[in-house]
MARDONU-309178 format. One line per field, with one value per residue: x negated, y negated, z negated of N, C-alpha, C, O in turn; residue number from 1. Coordinates in steps of 0.2 Angstrom, whole numbers, plus 2048, in hexadecimal, padded with zeros to 3 digits. Layout:
% MARDONU-309178
n_x = [X:...]
n_y = [Y:...]
n_z = [Z:...]
ca_x = [X:...]
ca_y = [Y:...]
ca_z = [Z:...]
c_x = [X:...]
c_y = [Y:...]
c_z = [Z:...]
o_x = [X:...]
o_y = [Y:...]
o_z = [Z:...]
pos = [NUM:...]
% end
This chain:
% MARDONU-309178
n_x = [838:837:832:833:840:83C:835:825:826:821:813:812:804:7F7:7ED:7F3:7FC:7F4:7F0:7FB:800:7F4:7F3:801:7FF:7F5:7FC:800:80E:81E:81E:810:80B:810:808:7FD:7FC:804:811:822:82C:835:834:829:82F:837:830:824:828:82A:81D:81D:824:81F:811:80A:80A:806:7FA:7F5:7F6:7ED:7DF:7E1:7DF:7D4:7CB:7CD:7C7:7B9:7B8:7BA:7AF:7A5:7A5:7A2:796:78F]
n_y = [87E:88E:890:887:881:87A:86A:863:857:845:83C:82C:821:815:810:818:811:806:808:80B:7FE:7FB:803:7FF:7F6:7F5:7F6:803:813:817:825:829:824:82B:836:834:834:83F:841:842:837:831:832:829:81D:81C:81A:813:806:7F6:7F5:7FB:7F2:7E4:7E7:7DF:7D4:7D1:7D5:7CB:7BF:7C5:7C2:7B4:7AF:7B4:7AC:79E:7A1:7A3:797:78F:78E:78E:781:77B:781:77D]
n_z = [79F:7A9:7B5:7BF:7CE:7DF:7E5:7E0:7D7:7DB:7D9:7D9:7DB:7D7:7E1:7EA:7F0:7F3:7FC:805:808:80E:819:821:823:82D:837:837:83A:82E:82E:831:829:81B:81E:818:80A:808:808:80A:816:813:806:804:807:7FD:7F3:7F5:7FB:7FA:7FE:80D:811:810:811:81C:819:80C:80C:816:80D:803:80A:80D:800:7FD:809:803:7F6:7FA:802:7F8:7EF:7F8:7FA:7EE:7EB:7F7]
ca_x = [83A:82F:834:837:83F:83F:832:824:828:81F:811:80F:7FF:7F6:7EA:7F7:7FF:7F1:7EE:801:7FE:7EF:7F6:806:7FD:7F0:802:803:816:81F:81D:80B:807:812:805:7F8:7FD:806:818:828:82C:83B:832:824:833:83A:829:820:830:826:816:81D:828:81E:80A:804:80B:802:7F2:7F1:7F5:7E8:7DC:7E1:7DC:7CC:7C9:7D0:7C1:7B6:7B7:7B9:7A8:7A1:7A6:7A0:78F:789]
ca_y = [882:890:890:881:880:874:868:861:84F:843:838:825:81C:80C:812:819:809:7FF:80C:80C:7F9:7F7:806:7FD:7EE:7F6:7F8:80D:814:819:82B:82C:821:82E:83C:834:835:846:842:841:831:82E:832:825:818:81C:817:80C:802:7F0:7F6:7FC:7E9:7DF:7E9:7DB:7CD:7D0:7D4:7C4:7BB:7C5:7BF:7AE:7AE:7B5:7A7:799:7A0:79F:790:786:793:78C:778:779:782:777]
ca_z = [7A5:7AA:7BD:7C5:7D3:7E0:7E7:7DC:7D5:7E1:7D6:7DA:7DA:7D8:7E6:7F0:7EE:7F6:803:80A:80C:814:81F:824:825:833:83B:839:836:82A:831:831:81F:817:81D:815:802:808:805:810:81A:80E:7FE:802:808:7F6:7EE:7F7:7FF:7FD:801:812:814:80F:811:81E:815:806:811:818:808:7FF:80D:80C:7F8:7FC:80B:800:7EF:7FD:803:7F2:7EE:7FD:7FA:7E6:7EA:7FC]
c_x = [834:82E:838:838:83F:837:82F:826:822:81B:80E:809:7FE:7F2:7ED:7FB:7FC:7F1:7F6:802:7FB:7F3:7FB:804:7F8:7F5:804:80B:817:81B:815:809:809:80E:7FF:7F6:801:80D:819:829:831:83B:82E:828:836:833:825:823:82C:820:814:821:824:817:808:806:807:7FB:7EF:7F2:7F0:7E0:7DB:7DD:7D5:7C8:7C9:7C8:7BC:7B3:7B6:7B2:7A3:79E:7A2:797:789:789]
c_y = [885:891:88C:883:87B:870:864:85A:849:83B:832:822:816:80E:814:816:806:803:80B:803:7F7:7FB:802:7F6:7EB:7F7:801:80E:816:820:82C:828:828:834:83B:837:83D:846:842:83A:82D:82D:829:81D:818:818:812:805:7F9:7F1:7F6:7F5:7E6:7DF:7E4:7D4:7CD:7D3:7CF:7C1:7BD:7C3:7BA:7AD:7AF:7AF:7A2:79B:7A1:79A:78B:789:78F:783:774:77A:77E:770]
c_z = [7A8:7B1:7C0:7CA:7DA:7E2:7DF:7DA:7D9:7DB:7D8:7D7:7DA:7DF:7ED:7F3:7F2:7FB:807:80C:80F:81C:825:827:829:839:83C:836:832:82A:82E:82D:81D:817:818:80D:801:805:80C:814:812:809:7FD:804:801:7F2:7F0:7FC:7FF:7FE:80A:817:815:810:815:81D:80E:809:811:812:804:803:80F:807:7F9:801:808:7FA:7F3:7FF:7FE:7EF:7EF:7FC:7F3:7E5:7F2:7FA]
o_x = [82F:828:83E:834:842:833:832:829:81D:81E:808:808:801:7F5:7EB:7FD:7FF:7F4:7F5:806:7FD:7F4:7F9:806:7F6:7F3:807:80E:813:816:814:803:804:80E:7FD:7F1:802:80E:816:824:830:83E:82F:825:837:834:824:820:82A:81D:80F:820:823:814:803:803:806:7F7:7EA:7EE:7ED:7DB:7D5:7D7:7D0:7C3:7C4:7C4:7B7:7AD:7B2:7B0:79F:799:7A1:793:783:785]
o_y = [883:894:88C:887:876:874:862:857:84C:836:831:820:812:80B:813:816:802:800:80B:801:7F2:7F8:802:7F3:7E5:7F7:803:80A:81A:820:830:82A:82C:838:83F:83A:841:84A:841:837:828:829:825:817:812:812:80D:802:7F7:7EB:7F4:7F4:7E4:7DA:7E2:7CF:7C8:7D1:7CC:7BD:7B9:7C2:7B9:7AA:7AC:7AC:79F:796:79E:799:786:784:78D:780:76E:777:77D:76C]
o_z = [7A9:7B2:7C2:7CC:7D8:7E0:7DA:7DF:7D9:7D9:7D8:7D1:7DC:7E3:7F2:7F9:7F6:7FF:80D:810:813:821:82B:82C:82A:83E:840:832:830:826:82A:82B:81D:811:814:80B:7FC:801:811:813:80F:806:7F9:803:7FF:7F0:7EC:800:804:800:80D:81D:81B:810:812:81F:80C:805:80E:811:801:800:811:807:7F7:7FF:80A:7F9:7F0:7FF:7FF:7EB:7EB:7FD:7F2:7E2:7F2:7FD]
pos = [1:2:3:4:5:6:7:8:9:10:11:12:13:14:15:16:17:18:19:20:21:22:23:24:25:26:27:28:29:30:31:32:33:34:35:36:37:38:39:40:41:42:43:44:45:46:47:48:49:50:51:52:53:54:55:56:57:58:59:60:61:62:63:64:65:66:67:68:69:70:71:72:73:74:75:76:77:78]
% end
């Protein structure tokens, strides 16, 4: 096709991925994630739909994991 028309196709990352969880999960909205990666609100609910649920729930679990290797770090080498 030598003339698309129509909006380009909206490319998902892994990057864009970690970025719209930490976002949601510093508390920003929908609305102003979506500027970030340069899409629509509805697009970036289309693609990053559990990043935007669940962004500070998987925060603090990855927060925990790192407290938890840590500590058993701390307990193995004092």
């Amino acid at each position: 096709m030598k003339n698309p028309r129509g909006r380009k196709a909206y490319a998902k990352s892994k990057a864009n991925q970690k970025l719209v969880v930490d976002l949601r999960a510093g508390g920003m909205t929908h609305g102003a994630i979506a500027t970030v990666p340069g899409c629509e609100e509805k697009t970036l609910r289309k693609y990053y739909s559990r990043g935007l649920h669940e962004g500070a729930i998987l925060v603090q679990a990855e927060a925990i994991r790192v407290m938890m290797r840590r500590m058993r770090t701390a307990l193995y080498v004092g």
